[in-house]
C-alpha positions in Angstrom: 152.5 135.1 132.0 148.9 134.2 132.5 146.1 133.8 129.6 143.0 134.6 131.6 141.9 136.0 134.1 138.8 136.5 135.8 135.7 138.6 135.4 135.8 139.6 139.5 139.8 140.3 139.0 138.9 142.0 135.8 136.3 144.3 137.6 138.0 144.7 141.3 141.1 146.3 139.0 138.7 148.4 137.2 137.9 149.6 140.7 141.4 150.1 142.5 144.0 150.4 140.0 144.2 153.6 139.9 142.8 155.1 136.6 140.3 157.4 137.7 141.0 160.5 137.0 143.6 159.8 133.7 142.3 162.2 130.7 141.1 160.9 128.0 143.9 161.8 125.1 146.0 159.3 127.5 143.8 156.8 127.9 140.3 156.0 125.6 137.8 154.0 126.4 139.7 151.2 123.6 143.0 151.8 126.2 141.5 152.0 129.4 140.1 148.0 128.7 143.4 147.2 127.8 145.1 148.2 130.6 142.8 146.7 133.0 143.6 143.7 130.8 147.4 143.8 130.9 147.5 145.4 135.0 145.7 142.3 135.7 148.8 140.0 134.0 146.7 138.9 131.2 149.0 138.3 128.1 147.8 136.9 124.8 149.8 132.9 124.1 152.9 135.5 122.6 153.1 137.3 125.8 152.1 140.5 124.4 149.8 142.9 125.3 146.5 142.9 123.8 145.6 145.8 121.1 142.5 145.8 119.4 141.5 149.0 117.0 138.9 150.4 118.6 135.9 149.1 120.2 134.4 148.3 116.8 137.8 146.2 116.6 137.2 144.9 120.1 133.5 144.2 119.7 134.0 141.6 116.3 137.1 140.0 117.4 137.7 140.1 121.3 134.6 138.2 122.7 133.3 134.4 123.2 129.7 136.3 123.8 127.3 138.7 122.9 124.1 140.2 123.2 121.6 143.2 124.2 121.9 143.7 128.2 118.7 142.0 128.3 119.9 139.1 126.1 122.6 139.0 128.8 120.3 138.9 131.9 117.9 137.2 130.2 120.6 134.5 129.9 123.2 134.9 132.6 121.1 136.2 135.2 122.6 139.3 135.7 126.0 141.3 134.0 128.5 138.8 135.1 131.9 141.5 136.8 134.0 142.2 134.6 132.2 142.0 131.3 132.3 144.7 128.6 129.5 146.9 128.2 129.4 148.9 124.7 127.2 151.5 123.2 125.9 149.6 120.1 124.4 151.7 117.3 123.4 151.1 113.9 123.6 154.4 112.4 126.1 152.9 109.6 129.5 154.1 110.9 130.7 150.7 111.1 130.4 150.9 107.6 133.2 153.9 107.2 135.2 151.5 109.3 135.6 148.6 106.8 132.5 146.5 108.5 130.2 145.0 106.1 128.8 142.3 108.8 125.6 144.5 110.1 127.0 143.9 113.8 126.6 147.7 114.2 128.7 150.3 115.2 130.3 150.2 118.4 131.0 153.5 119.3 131.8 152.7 123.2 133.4 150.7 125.4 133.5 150.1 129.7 133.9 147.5 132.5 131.4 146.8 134.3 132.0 146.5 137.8 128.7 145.6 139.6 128.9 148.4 142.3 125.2 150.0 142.7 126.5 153.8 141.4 129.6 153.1 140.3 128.0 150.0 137.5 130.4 151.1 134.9 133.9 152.2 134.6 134.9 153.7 131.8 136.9 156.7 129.6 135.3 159.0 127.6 135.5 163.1 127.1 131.7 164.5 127.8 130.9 168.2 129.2 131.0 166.9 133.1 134.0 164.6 132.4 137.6 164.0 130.6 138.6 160.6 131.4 138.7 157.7 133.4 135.5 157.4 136.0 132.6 155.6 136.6 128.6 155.9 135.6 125.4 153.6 135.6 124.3 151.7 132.6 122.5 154.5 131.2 122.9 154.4 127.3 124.9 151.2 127.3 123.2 148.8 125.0 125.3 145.8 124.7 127.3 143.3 126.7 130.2 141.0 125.6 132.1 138.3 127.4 135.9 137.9 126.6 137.1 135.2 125.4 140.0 135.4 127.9 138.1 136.2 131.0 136.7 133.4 133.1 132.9 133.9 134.4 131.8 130.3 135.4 134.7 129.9 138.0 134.1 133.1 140.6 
């Protein structure tokens, strides 16, 4: 069983494992993180599986850092691999969620993978896709660093 993993494993399994091409009422955005999470061996202390509820779930509870994308290169450099990229809003739906914390509504979630076209990968149900795929940062807003992926020892 292993705890963490890191962001480069986390990103390289985004890449080759196979997902592309899953649709969407299989595997969500929320799923498609997970399972990069659990295909790469990562177990919470249990051994179970991780399963947050939602990315508004996965946004409060799931990350040891976060911030704008410019927060994040501002800070880090650059989008460490690996890291989760969200589409942040604050248009009050976290609101109809339970969330009373003004950490807005994250409506999104992706991997980002680093490659120069293929930044993001991700699952979502749009007019040119249904599924698993990839994109560019275009309309992400916010990065967050899991708490059990490891970014200062690639």
């Amino acid at each position: 069983m292993i705890l963490r993993t890191t962001g480069a494993d986390m990103a390289e399994q985004a890449i080759t494992g196979g997902y592309v091409g899953i649709a969407y009422s299989k595997l969500d955005c929320q799923a498609f993180v997970e399972e990069v999470l659990k295909d790469t061996g990562v177990r919470k202390p249990d051994g179970s599986v991780y399963n947050w509820k939602g990315s508004n779930s996965m946004w409060r509870n799931a990350l040891s850092w976060k911030g704008t994308i410019d927060q994040c290169r501002t800070q880090f450099g650059e989008i460490p691999p690996g890291a989760w990229v969200f589409i942040v809003k604050r248009d009050g739906g976290e609101k109809e969620k339970g969330y009373n914390d003004n950490e807005g509504n994250a409506t999104h979630v992706g991997i980002y993978c680093r490659h120069q076209y293929q930044q993001v990968r991700d699952s979502t149900r749009t007019t040119y896709r249904d599924g698993v795929g990839y994109r560019d940062l275009t309309g992400f807003t916010h990065v967050g660093l899991p708490k059990m992926i490891l970014y200062n020892e690639e």
